[in-house]
C-alpha positions as YAML, in Angstrom:
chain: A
units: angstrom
residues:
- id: 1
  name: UNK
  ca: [-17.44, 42.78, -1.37]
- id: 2
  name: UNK
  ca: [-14.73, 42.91, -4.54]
- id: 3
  name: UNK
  ca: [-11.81, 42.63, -1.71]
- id: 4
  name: UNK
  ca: [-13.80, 39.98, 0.37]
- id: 5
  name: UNK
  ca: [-13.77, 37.77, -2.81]
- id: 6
  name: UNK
  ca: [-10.45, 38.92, -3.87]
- id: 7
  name: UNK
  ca: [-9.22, 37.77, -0.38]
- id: 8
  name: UNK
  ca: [-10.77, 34.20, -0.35]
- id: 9
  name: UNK
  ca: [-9.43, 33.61, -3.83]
- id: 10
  name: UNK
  ca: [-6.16, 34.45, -1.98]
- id: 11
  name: UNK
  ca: [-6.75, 32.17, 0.70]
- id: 12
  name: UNK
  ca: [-7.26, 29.32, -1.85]
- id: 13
  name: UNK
  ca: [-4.17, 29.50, -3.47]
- id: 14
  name: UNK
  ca: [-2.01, 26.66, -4.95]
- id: 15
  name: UNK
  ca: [0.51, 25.76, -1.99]
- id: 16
  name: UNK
  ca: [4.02, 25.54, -2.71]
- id: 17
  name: UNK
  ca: [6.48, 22.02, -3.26]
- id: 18
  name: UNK
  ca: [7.70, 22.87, 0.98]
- id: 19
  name: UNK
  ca: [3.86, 22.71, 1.46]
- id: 20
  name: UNK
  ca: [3.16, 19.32, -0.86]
- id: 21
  name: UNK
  ca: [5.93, 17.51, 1.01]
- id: 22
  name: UNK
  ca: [4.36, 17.60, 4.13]
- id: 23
  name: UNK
  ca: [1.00, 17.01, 3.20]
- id: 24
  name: UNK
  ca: [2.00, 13.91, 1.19]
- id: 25
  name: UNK
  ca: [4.08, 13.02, 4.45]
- id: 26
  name: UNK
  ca: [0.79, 12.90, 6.14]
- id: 27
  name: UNK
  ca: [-1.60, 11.35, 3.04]
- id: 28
  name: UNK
  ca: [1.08, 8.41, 2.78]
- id: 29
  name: UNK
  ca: [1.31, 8.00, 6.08]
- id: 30
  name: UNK
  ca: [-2.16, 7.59, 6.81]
- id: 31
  name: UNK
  ca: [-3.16, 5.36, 4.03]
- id: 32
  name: UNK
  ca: [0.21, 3.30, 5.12]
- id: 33
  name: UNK
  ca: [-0.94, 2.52, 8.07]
- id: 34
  name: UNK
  ca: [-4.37, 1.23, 7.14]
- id: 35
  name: UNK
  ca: [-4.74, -2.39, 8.86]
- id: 36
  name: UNK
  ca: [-5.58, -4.37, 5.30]
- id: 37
  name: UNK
  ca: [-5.05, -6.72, 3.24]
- id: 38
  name: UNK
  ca: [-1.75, -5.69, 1.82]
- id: 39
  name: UNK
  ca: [-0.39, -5.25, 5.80]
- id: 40
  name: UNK
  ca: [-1.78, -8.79, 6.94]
- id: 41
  name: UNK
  ca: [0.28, -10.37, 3.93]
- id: 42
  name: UNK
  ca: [3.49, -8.28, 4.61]
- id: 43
  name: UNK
  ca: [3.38, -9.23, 8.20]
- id: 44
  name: UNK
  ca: [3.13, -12.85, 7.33]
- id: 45
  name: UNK
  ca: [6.06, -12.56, 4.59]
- id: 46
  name: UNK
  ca: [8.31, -10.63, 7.25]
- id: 47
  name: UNK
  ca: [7.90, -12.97, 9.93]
- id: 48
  name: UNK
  ca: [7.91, -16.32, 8.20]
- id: 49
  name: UNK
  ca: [10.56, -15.29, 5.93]
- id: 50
  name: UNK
  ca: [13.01, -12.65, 7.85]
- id: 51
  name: UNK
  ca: [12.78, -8.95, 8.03]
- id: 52
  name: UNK
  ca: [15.59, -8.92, 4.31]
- id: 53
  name: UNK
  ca: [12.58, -10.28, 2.82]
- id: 54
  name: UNK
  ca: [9.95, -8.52, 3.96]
- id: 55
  name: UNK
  ca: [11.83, -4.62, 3.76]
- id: 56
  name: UNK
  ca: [11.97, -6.35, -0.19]
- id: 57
  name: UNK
  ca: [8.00, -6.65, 0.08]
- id: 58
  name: UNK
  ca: [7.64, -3.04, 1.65]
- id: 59
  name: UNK
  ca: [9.61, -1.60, -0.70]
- id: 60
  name: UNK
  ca: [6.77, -2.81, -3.57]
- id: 61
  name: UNK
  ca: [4.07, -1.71, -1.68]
- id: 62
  name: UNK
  ca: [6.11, 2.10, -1.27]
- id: 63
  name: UNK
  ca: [6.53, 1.91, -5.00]
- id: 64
  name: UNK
  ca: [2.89, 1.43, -5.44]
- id: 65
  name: UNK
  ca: [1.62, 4.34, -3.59]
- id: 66
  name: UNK
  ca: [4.60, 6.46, -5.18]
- id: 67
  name: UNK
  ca: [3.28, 5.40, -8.17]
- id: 68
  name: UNK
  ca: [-0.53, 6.06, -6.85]
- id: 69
  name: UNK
  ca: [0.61, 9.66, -5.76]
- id: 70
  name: UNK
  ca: [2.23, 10.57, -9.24]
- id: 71
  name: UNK
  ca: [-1.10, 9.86, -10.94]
- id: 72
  name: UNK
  ca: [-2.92, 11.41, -7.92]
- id: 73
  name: UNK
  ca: [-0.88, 14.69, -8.09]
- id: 74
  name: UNK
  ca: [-0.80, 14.96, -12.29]
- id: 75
  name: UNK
  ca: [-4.81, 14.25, -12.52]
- id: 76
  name: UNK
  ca: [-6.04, 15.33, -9.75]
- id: 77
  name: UNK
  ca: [-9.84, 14.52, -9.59]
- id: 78
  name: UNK
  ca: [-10.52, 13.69, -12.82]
- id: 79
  name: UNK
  ca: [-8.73, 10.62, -11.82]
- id: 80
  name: UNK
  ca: [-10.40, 10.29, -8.69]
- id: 81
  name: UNK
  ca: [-13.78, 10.60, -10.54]
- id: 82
  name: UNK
  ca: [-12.53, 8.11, -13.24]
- id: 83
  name: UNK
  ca: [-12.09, 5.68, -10.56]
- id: 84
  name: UNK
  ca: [-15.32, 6.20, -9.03]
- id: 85
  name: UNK
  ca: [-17.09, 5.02, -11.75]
- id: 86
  name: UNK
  ca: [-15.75, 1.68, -11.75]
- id: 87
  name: UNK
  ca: [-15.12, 1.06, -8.60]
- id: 88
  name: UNK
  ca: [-17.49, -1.99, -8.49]
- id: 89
  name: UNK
  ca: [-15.41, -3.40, -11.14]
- id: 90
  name: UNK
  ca: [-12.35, -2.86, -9.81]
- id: 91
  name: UNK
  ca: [-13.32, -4.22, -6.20]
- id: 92
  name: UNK
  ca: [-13.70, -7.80, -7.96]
- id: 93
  name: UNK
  ca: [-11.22, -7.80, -9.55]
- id: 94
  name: UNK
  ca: [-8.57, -6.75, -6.61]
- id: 95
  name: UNK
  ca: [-10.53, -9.24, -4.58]
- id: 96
  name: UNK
  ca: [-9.68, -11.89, -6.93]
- id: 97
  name: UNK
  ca: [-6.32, -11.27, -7.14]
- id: 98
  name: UNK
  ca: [-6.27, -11.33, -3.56]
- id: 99
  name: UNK
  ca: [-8.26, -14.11, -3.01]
- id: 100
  name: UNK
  ca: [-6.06, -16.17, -5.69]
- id: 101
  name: UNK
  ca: [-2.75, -14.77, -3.45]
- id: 102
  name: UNK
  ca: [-4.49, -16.47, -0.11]
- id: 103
  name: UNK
  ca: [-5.62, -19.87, -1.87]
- id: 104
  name: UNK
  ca: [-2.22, -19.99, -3.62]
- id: 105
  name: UNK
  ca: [-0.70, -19.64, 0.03]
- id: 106
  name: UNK
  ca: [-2.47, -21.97, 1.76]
- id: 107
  name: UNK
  ca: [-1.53, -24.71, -0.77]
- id: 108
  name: UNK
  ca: [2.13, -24.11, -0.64]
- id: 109
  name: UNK
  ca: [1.92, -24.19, 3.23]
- id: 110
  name: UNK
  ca: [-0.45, -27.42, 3.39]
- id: 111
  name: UNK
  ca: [2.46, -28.88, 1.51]
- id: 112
  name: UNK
  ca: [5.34, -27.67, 4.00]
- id: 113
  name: UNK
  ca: [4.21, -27.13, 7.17]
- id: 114
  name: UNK
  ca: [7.03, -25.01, 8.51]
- id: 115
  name: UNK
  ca: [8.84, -22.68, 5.87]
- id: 116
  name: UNK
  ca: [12.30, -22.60, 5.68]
- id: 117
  name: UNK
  ca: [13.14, -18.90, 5.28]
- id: 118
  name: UNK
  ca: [15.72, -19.86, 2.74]
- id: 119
  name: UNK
  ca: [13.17, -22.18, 1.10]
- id: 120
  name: UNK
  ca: [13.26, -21.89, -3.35]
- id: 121
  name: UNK
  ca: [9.67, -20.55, -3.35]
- id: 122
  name: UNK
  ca: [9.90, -18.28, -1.30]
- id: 123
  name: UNK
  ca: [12.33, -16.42, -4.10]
- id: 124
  name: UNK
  ca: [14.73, -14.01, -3.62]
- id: 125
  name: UNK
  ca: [13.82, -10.27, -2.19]
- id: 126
  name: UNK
  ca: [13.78, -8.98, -5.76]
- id: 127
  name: UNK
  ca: [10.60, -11.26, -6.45]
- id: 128
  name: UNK
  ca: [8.93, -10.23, -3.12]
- id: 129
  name: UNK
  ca: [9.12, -6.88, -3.94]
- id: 130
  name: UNK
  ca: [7.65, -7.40, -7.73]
- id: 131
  name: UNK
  ca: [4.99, -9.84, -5.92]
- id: 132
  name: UNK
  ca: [3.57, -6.86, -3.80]
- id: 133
  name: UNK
  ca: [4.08, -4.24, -6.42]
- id: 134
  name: UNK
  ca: [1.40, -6.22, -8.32]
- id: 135
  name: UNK
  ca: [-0.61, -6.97, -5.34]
- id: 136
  name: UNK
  ca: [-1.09, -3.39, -4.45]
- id: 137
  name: UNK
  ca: [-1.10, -2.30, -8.13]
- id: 138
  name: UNK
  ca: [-4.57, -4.56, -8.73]
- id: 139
  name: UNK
  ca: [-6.42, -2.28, -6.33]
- id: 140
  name: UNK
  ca: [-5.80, 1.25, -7.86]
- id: 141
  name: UNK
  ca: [-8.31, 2.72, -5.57]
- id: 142
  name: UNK
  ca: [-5.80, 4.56, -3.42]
- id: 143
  name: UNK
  ca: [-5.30, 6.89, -5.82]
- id: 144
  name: UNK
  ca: [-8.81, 8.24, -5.33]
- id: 145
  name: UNK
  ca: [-7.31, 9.31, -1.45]
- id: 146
  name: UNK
  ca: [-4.61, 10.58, -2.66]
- id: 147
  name: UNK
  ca: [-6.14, 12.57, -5.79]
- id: 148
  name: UNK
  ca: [-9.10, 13.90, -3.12]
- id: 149
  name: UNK
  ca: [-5.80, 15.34, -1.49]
- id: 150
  name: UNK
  ca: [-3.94, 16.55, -4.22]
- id: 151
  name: UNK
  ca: [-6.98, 18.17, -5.10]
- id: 152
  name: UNK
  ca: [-7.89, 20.24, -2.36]
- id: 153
  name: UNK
  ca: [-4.21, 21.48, -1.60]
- id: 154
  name: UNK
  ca: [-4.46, 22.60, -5.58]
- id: 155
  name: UNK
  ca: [-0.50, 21.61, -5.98]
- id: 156
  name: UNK
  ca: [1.48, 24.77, -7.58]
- id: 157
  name: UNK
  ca: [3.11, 22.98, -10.73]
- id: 158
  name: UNK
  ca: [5.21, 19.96, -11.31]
- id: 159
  name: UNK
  ca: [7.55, 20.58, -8.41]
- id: 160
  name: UNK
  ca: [4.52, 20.82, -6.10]
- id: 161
  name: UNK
  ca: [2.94, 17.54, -7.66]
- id: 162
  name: UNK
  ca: [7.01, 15.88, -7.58]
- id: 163
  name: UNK
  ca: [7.13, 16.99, -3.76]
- id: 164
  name: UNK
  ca: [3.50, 15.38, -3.09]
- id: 165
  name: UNK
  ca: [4.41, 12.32, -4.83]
- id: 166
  name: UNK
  ca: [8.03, 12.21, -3.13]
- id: 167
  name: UNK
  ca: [6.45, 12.84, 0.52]
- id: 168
  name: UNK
  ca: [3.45, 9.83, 0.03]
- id: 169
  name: UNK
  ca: [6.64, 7.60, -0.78]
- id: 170
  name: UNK
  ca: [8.95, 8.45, 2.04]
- id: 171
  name: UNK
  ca: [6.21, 7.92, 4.49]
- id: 172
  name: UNK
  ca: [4.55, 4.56, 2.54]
- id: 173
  name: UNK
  ca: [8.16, 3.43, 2.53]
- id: 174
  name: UNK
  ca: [9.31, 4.42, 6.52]
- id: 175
  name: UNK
  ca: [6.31, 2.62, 7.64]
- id: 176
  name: UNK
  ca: [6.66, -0.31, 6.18]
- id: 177
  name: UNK
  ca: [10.38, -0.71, 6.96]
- id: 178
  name: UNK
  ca: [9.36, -0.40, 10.62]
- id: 179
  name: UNK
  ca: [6.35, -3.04, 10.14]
- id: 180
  name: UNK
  ca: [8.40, -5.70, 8.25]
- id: 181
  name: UNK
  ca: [11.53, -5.38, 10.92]
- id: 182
  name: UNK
  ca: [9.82, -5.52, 13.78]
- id: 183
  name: UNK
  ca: [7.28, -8.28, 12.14]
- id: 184
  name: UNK
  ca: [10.58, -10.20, 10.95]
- id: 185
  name: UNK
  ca: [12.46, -9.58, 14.20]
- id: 186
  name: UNK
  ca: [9.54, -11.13, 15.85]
- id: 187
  name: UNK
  ca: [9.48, -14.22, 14.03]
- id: 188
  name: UNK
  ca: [12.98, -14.97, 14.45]
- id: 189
  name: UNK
  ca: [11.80, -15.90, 18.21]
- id: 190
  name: UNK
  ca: [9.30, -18.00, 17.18]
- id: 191
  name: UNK
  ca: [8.88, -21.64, 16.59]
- id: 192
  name: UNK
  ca: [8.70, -23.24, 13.21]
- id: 193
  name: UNK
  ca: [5.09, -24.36, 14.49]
- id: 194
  name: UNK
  ca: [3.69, -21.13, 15.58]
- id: 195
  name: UNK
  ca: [4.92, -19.21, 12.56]
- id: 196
  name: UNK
  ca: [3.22, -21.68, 10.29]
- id: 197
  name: UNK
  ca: [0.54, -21.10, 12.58]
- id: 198
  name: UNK
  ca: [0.53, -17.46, 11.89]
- id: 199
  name: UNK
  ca: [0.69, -18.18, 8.29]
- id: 200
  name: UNK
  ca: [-2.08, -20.17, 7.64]
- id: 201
  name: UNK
  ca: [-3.92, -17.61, 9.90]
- id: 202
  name: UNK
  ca: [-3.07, -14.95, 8.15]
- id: 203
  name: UNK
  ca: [-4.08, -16.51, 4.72]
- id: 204
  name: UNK
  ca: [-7.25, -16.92, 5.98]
- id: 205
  name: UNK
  ca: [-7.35, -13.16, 6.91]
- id: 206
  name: UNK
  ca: [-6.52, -12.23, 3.95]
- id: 207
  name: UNK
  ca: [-9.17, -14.70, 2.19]
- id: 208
  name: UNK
  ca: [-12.45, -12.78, 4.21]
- id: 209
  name: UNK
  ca: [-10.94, -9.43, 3.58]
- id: 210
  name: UNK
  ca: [-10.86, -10.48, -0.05]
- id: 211
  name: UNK
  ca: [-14.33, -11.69, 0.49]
- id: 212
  name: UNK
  ca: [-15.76, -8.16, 2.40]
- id: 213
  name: UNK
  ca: [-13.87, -6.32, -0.67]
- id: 214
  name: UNK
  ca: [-15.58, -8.01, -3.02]
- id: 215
  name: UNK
  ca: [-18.99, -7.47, -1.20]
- id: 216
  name: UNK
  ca: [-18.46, -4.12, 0.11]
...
């Protein structure tokens, strides 16, 4: 019995930083590619104003979930727990962010009809990237997936908890390159009038997903 228990204790053991890596490969990768809000809007932003643009936007939402991971790997599940507790709070008010993003959208475009990739409100890169920083900062719930993770692999020190954190940002930040290239690509074959189109569809997306976050 002693060396049974003795031998599942040894089977729970913290894993090593090789070990974090590649399960914060995986963790980022799978909460990156999560059809949401945040994708809907980076779509939009990559194909109505060019793939420099929307790489800009990706790179915010990779810093985000870095950021996430950090706090993810160093807490563990007290954060995840901390979360939980508020996570009604916290769903209104990343819904209303959200919801303020879409409304705020859909006025600019009823004003101009087909944006001009080089347009002045559209901003430079630098202020895409702050833009969905913030917008995937206001819904710190992520960190909950990632600290349920980070948990159950029981990381093996600060290099373990760096190499977590490291891995869920490579991966948030691969797949989004791919997403806003291709997405930006793609709307460089498009007509003014159908990537308006998409726009204004995809501000209205974004508006009921803000909607079924705040009710859900």
């Amino acid at each position: 019995m002693h060396l049974s228990w003795r031998s599942e204790r040894a089977s729970k053991a913290a894993v090593d930083a090789s070990t974090a890596l590649l399960a914060g490969l995986v963790a980022g990768l799978a909460i990156a590619m999560q059809v949401g809000v945040v994708s809907l809007l980076l779509i939009e932003t990559a194909v109505v104003r060019g793939p420099r643009v929307g790489v800009a936007a990706g790179m915010g939402v990779a810093a985000a979930d870095l950021g996430f991971a950090a706090v993810a790997a160093v807490a563990g599940g007290a954060a995840g727990a901390a979360l939980s507790s508020h996570e009604g709070e916290i769903r209104i008010v990343a819904a209303a962010v959200v919801a303020a993003i879409a409304v705020h959208g859909l006025v600019a475009l009823a004003r101009d009809h087909a944006p001009d990739p080089a347009a002045p409100e559209g901003g430079p890169p630098r202020a895409h990237f702050a833009r969905f920083l913030a917008i995937t900062a206001a819904n710190p719930l992520t960190i909950a997936s990632f600290a349920a993770v980070a948990t159950a692999l029981s990381l093996d020190g600060p290099a373990a908890a760096a190499a977590f954190a490291a891995g869920v940002g490579v991966a948030s930040a691969a797949w989004h390159v791919m997403l806003t290239v291709a997405a930006g690509h793609a709307g460089r074959w498009m007509k003014p009038r159908i990537r308006g189109g998409l726009a204004i569809a995809g501000r209205l997306a974004v508006l009921a997903l803000a909607a079924h976050l705040a009710l859900g």
